[in-house]
PDB file of N, CA, C and O in Angstrom:
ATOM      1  N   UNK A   1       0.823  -1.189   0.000  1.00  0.00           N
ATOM      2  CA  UNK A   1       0.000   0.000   0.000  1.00  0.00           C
ATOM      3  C   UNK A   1       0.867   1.253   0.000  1.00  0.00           C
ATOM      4  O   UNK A   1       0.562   2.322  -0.529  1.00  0.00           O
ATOM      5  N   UNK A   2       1.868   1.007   0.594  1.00  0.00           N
ATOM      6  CA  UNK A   2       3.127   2.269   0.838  1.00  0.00           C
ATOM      7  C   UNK A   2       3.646   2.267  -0.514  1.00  0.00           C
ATOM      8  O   UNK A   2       4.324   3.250  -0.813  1.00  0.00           O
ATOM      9  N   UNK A   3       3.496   1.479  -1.292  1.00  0.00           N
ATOM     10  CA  UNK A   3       4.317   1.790  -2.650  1.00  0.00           C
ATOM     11  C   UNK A   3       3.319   2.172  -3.632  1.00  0.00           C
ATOM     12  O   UNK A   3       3.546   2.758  -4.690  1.00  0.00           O
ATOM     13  N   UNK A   4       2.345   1.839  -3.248  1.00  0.00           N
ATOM     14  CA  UNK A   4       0.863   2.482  -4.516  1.00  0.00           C
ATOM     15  C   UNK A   4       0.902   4.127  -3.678  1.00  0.00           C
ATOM     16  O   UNK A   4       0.944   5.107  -4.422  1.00  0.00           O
ATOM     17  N   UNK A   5       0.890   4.307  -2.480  1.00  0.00           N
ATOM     18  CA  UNK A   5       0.916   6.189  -2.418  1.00  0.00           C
ATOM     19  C   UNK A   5       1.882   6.299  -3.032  1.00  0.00           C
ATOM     20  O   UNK A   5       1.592   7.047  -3.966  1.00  0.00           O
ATOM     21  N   UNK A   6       3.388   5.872  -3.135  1.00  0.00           N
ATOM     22  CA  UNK A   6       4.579   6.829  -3.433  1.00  0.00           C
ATOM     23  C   UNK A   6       4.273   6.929  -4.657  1.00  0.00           C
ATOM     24  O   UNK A   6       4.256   8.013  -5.240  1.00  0.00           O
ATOM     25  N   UNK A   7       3.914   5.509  -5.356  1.00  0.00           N
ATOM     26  CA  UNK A   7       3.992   5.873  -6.995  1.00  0.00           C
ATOM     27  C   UNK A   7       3.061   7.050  -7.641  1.00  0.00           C
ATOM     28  O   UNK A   7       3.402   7.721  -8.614  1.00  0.00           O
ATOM     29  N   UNK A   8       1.621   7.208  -6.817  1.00  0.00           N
ATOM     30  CA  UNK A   8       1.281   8.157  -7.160  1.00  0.00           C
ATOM     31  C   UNK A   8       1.168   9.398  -6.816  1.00  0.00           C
ATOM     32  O   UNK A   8       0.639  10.235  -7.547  1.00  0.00           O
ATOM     33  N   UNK A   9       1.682   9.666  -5.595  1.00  0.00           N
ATOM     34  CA  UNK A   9       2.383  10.990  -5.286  1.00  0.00           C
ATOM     35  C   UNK A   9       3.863  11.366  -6.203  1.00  0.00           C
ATOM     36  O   UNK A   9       4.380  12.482  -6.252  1.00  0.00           O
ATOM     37  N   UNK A  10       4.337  10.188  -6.855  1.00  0.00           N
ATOM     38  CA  UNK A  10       5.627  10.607  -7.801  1.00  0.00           C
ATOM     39  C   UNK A  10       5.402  11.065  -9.008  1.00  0.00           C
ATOM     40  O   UNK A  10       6.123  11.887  -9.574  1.00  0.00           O
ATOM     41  N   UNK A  11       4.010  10.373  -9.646  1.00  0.00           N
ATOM     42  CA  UNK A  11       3.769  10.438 -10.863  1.00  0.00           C
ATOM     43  C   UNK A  11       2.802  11.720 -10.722  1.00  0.00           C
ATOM     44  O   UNK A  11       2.882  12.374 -11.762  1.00  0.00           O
ATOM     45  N   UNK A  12       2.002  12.249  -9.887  1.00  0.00           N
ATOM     46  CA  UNK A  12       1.590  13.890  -9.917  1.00  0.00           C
ATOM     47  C   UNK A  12       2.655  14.586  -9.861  1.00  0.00           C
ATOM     48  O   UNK A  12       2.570  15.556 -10.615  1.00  0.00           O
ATOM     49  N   UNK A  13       3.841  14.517  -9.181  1.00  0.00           N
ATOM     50  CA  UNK A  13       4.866  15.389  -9.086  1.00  0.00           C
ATOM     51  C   UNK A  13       5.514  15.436 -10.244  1.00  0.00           C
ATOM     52  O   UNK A  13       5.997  16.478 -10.688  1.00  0.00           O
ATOM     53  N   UNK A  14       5.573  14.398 -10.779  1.00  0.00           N
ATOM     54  CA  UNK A  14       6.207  14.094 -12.176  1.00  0.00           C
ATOM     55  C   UNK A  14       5.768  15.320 -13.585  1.00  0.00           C
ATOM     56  O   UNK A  14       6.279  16.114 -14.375  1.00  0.00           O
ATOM     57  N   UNK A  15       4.072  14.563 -13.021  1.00  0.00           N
ATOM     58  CA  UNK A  15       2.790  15.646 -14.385  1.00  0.00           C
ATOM     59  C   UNK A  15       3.137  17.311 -14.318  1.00  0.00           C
ATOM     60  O   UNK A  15       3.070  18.129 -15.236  1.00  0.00           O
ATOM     61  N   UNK A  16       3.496  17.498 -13.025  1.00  0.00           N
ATOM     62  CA  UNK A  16       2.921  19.060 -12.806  1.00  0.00           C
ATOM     63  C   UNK A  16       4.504  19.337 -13.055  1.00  0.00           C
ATOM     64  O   UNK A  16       4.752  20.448 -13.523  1.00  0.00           O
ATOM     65  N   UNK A  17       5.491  18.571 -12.832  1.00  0.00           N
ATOM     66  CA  UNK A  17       7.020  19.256 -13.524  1.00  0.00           C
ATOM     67  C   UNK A  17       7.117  19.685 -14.671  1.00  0.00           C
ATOM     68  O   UNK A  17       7.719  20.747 -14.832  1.00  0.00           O
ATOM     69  N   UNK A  18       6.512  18.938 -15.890  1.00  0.00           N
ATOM     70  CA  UNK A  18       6.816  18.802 -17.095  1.00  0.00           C
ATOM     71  C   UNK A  18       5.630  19.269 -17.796  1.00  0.00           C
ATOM     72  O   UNK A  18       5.808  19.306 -19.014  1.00  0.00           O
ATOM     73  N   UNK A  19       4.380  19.668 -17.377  1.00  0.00           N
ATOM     74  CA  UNK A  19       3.473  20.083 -17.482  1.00  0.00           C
ATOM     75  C   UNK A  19       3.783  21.474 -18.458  1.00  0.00           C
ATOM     76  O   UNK A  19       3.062  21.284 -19.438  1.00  0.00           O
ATOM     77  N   UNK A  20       4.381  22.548 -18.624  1.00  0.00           N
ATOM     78  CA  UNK A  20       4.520  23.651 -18.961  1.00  0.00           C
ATOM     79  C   UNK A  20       5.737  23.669 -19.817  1.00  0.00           C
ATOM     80  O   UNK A  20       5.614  24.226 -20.909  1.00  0.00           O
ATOM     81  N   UNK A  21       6.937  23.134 -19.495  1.00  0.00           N
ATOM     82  CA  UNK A  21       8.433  22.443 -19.737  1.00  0.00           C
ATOM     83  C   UNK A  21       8.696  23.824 -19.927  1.00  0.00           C
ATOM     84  O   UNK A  21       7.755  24.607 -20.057  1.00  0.00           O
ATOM     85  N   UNK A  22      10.301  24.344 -19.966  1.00  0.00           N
ATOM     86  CA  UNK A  22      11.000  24.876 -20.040  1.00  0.00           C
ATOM     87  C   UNK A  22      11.440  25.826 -21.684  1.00  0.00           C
ATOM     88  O   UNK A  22      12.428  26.498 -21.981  1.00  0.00           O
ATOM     89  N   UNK A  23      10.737  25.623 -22.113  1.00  0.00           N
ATOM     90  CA  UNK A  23      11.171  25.719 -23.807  1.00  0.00           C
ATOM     91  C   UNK A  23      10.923  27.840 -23.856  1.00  0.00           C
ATOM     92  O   UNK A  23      10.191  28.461 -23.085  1.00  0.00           O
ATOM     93  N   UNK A  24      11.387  28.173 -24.463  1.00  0.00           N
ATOM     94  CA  UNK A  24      11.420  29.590 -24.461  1.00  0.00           C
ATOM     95  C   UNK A  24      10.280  30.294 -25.977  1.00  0.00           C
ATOM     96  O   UNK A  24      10.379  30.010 -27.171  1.00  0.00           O
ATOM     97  N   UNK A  25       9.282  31.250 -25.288  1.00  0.00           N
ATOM     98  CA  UNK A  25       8.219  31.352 -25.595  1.00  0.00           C
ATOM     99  C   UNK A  25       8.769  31.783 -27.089  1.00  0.00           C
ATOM    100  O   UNK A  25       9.873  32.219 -27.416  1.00  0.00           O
ATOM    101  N   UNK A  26       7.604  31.505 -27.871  1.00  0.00           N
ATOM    102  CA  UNK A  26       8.112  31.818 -29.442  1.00  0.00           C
ATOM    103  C   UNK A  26       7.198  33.280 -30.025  1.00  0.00           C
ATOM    104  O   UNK A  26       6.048  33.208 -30.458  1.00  0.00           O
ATOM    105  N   UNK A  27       8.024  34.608 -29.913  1.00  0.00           N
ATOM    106  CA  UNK A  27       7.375  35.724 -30.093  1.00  0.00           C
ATOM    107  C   UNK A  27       7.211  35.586 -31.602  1.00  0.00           C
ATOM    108  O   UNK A  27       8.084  34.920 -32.159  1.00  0.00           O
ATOM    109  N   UNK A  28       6.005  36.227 -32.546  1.00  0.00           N
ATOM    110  CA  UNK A  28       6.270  36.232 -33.382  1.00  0.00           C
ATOM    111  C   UNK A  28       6.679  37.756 -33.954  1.00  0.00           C
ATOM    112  O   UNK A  28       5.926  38.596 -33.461  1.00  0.00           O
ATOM    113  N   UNK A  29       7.777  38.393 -34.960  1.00  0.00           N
ATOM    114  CA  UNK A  29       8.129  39.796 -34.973  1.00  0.00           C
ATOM    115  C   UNK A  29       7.158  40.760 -35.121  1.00  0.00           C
ATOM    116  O   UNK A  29       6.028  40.550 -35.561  1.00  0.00           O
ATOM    117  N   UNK A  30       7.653  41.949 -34.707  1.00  0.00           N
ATOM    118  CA  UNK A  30       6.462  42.592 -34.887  1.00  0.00           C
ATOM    119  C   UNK A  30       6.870  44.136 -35.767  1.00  0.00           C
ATOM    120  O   UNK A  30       7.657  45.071 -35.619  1.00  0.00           O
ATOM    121  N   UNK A  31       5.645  43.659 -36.879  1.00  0.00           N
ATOM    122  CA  UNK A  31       5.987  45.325 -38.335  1.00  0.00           C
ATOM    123  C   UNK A  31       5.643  46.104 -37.728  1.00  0.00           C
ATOM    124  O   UNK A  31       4.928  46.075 -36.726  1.00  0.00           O
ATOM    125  N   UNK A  32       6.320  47.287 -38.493  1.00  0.00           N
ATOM    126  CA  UNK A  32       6.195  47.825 -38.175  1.00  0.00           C
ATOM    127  C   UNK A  32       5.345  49.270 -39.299  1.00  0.00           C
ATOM    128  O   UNK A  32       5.973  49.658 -40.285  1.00  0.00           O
ATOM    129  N   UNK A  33       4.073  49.841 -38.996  1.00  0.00           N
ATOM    130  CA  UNK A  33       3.405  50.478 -40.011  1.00  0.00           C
ATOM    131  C   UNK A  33       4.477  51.478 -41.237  1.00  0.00           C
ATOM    132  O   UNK A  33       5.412  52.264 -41.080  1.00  0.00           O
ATOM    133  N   UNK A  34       3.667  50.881 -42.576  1.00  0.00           N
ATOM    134  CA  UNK A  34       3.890  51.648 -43.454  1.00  0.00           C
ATOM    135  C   UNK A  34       3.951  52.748 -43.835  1.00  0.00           C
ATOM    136  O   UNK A  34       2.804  53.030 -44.182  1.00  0.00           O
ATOM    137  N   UNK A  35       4.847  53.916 -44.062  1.00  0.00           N
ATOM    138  CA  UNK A  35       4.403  55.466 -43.615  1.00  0.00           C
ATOM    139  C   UNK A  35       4.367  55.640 -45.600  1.00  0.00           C
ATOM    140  O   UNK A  35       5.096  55.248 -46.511  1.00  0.00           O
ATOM    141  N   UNK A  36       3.117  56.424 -45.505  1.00  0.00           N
ATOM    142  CA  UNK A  36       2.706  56.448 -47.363  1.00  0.00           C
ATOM    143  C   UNK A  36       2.465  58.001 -47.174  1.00  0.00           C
ATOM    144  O   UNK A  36       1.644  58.598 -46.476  1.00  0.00           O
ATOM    145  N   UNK A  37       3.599  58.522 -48.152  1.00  0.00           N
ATOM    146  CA  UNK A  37       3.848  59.874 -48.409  1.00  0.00           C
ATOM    147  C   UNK A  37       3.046  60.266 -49.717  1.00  0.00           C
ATOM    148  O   UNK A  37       3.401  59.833 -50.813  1.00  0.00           O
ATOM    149  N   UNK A  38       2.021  61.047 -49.574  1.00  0.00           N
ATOM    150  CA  UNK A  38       1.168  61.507 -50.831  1.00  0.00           C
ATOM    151  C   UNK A  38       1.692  62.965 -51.719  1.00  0.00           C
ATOM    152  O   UNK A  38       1.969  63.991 -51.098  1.00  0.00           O
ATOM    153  N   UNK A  39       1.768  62.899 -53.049  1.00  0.00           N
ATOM    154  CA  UNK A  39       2.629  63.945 -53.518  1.00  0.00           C
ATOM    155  C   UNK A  39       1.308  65.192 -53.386  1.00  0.00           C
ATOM    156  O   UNK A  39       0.179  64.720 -53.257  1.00  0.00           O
ATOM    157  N   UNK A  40       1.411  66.492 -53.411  1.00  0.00           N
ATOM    158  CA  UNK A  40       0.832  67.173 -53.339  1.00  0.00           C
ATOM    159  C   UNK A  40       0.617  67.625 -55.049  1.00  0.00           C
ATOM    160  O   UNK A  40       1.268  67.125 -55.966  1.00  0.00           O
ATOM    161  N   UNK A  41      -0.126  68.360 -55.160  1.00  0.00           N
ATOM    162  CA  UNK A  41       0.269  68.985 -57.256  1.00  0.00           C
ATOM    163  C   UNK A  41       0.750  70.012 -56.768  1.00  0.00           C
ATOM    164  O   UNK A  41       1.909  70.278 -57.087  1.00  0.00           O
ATOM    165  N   UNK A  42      -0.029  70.994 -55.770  1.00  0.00           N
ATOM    166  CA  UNK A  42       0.806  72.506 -56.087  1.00  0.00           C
ATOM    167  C   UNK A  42       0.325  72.979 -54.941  1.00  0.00           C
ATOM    168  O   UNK A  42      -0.555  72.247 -54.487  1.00  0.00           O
ATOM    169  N   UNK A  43       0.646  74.268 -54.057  1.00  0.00           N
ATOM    170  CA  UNK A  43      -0.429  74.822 -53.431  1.00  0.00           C
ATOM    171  C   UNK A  43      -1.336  75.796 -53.480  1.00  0.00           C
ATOM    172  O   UNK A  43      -2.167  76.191 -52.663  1.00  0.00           O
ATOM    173  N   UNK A  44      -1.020  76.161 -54.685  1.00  0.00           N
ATOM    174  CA  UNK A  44      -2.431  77.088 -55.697  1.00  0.00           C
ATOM    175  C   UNK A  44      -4.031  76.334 -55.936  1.00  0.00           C
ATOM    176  O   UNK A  44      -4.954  76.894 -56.528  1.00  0.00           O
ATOM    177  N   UNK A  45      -4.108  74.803 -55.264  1.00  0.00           N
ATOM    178  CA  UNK A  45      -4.909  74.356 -55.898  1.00  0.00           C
ATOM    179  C   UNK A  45      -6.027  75.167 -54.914  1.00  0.00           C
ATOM    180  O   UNK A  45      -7.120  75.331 -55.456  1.00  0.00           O
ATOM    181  N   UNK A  46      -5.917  75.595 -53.799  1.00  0.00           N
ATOM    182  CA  UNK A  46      -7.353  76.261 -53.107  1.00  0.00           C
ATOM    183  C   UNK A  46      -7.630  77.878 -53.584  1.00  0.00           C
ATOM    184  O   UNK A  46      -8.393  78.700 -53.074  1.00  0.00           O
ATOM    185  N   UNK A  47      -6.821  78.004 -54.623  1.00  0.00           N
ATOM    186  CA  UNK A  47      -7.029  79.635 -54.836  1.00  0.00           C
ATOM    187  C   UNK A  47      -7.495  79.573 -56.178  1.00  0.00           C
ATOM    188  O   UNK A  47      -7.793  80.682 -56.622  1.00  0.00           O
ATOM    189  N   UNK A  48      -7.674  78.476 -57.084  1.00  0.00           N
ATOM    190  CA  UNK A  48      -8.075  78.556 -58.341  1.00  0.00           C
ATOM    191  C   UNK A  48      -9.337  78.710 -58.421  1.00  0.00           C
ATOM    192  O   UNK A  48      -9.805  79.797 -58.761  1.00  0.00           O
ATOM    193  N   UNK A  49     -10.367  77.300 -58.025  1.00  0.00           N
ATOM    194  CA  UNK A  49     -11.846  77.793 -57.920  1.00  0.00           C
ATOM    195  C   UNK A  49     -12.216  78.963 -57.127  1.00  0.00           C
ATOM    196  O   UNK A  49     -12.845  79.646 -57.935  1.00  0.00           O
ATOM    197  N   UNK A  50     -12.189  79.667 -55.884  1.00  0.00           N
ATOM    198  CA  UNK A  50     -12.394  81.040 -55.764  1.00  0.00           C
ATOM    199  C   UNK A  50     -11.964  81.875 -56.973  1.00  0.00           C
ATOM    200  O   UNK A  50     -12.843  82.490 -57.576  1.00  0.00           O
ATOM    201  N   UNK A  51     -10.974  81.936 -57.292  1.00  0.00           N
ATOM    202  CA  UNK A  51     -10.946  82.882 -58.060  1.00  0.00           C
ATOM    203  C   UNK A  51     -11.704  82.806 -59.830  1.00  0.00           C
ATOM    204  O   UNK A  51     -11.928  83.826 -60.483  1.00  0.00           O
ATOM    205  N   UNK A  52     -11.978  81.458 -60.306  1.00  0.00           N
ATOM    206  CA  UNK A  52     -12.553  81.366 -61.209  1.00  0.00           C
ATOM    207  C   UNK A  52     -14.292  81.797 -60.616  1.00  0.00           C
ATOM    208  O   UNK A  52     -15.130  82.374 -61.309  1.00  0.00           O
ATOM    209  N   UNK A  53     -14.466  81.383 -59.346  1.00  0.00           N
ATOM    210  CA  UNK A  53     -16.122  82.011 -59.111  1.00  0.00           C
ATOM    211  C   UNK A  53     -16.288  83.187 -59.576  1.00  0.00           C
ATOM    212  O   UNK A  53     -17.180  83.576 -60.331  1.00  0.00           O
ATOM    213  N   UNK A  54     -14.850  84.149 -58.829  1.00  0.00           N
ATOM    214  CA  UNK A  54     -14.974  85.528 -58.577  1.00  0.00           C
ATOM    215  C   UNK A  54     -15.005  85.916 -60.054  1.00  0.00           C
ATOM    216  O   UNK A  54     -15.685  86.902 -60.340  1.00  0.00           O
ATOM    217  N   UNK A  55     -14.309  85.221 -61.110  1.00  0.00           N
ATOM    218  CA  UNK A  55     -14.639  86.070 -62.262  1.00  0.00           C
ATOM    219  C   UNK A  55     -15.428  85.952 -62.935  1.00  0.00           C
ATOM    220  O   UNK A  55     -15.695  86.745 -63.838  1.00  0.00           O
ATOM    221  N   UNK A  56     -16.268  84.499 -62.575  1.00  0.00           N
ATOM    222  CA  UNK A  56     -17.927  84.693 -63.142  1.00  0.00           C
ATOM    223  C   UNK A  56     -18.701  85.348 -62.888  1.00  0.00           C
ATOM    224  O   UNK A  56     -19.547  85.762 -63.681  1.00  0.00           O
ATOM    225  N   UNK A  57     -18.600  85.716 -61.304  1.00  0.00           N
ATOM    226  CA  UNK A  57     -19.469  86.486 -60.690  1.00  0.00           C
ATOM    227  C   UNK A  57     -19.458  88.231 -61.356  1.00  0.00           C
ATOM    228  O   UNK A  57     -20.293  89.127 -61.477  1.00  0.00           O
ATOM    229  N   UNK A  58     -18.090  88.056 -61.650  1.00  0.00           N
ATOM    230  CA  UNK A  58     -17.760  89.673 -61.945  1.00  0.00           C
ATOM    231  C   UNK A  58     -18.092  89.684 -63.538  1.00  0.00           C
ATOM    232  O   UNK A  58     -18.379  90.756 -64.070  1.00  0.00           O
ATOM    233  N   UNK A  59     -18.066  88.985 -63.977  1.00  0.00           N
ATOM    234  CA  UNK A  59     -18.539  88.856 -65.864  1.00  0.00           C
ATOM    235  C   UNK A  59     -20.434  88.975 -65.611  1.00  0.00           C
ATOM    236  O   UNK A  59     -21.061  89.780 -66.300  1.00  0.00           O
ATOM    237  N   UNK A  60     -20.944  88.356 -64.884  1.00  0.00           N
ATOM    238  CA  UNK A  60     -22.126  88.581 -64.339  1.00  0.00           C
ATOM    239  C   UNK A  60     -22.409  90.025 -64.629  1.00  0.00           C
ATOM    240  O   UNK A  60     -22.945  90.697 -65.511  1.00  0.00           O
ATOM    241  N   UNK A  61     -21.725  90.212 -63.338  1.00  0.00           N
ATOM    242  CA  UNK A  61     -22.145  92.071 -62.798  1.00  0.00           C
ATOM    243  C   UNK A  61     -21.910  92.889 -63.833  1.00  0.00           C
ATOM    244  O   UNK A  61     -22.566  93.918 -63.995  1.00  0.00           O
ATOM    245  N   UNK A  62     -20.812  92.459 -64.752  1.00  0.00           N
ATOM    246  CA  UNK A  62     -20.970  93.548 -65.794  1.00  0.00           C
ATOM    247  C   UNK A  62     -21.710  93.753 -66.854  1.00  0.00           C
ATOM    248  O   UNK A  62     -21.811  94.859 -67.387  1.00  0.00           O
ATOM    249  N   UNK A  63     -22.330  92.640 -67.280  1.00  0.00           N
ATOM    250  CA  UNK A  63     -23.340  92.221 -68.113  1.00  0.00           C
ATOM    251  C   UNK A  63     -24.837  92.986 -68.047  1.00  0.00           C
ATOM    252  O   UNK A  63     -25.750  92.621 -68.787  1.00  0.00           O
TER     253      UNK A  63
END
């Protein structure tokens, strides 16, 4: 009876040793975001339509 406890007090001690084991966790790398540079055309582009309104408006008025 003394050798049926040890064996299975050895063999839980055994499970819960090896249970997790020692092996070193496997990170996987990590990217890093893409930086996406957009070309601009010019910086006249916010002064063109105002000013094409303004000269309809003013071809208007003179009419």
């Amino acid at each position: 009876m003394k050798k049926l406890a040890l064996a299975a007090a050895l063999s839980v001690a055994a499970t819960s040793a090896f249970a997790g084991g020692m092996a070193e966790p496997v990170m996987e790398p990590v990217m890093q975001p893409a930086v996406v540079e957009e070309n601009t055309s010019s910086s006249s582009a916010g002064v063109v339509v105002p000013l094409l309104l303004l000269l309809v408006v003013a071809a208007a008025a003179a009419s």
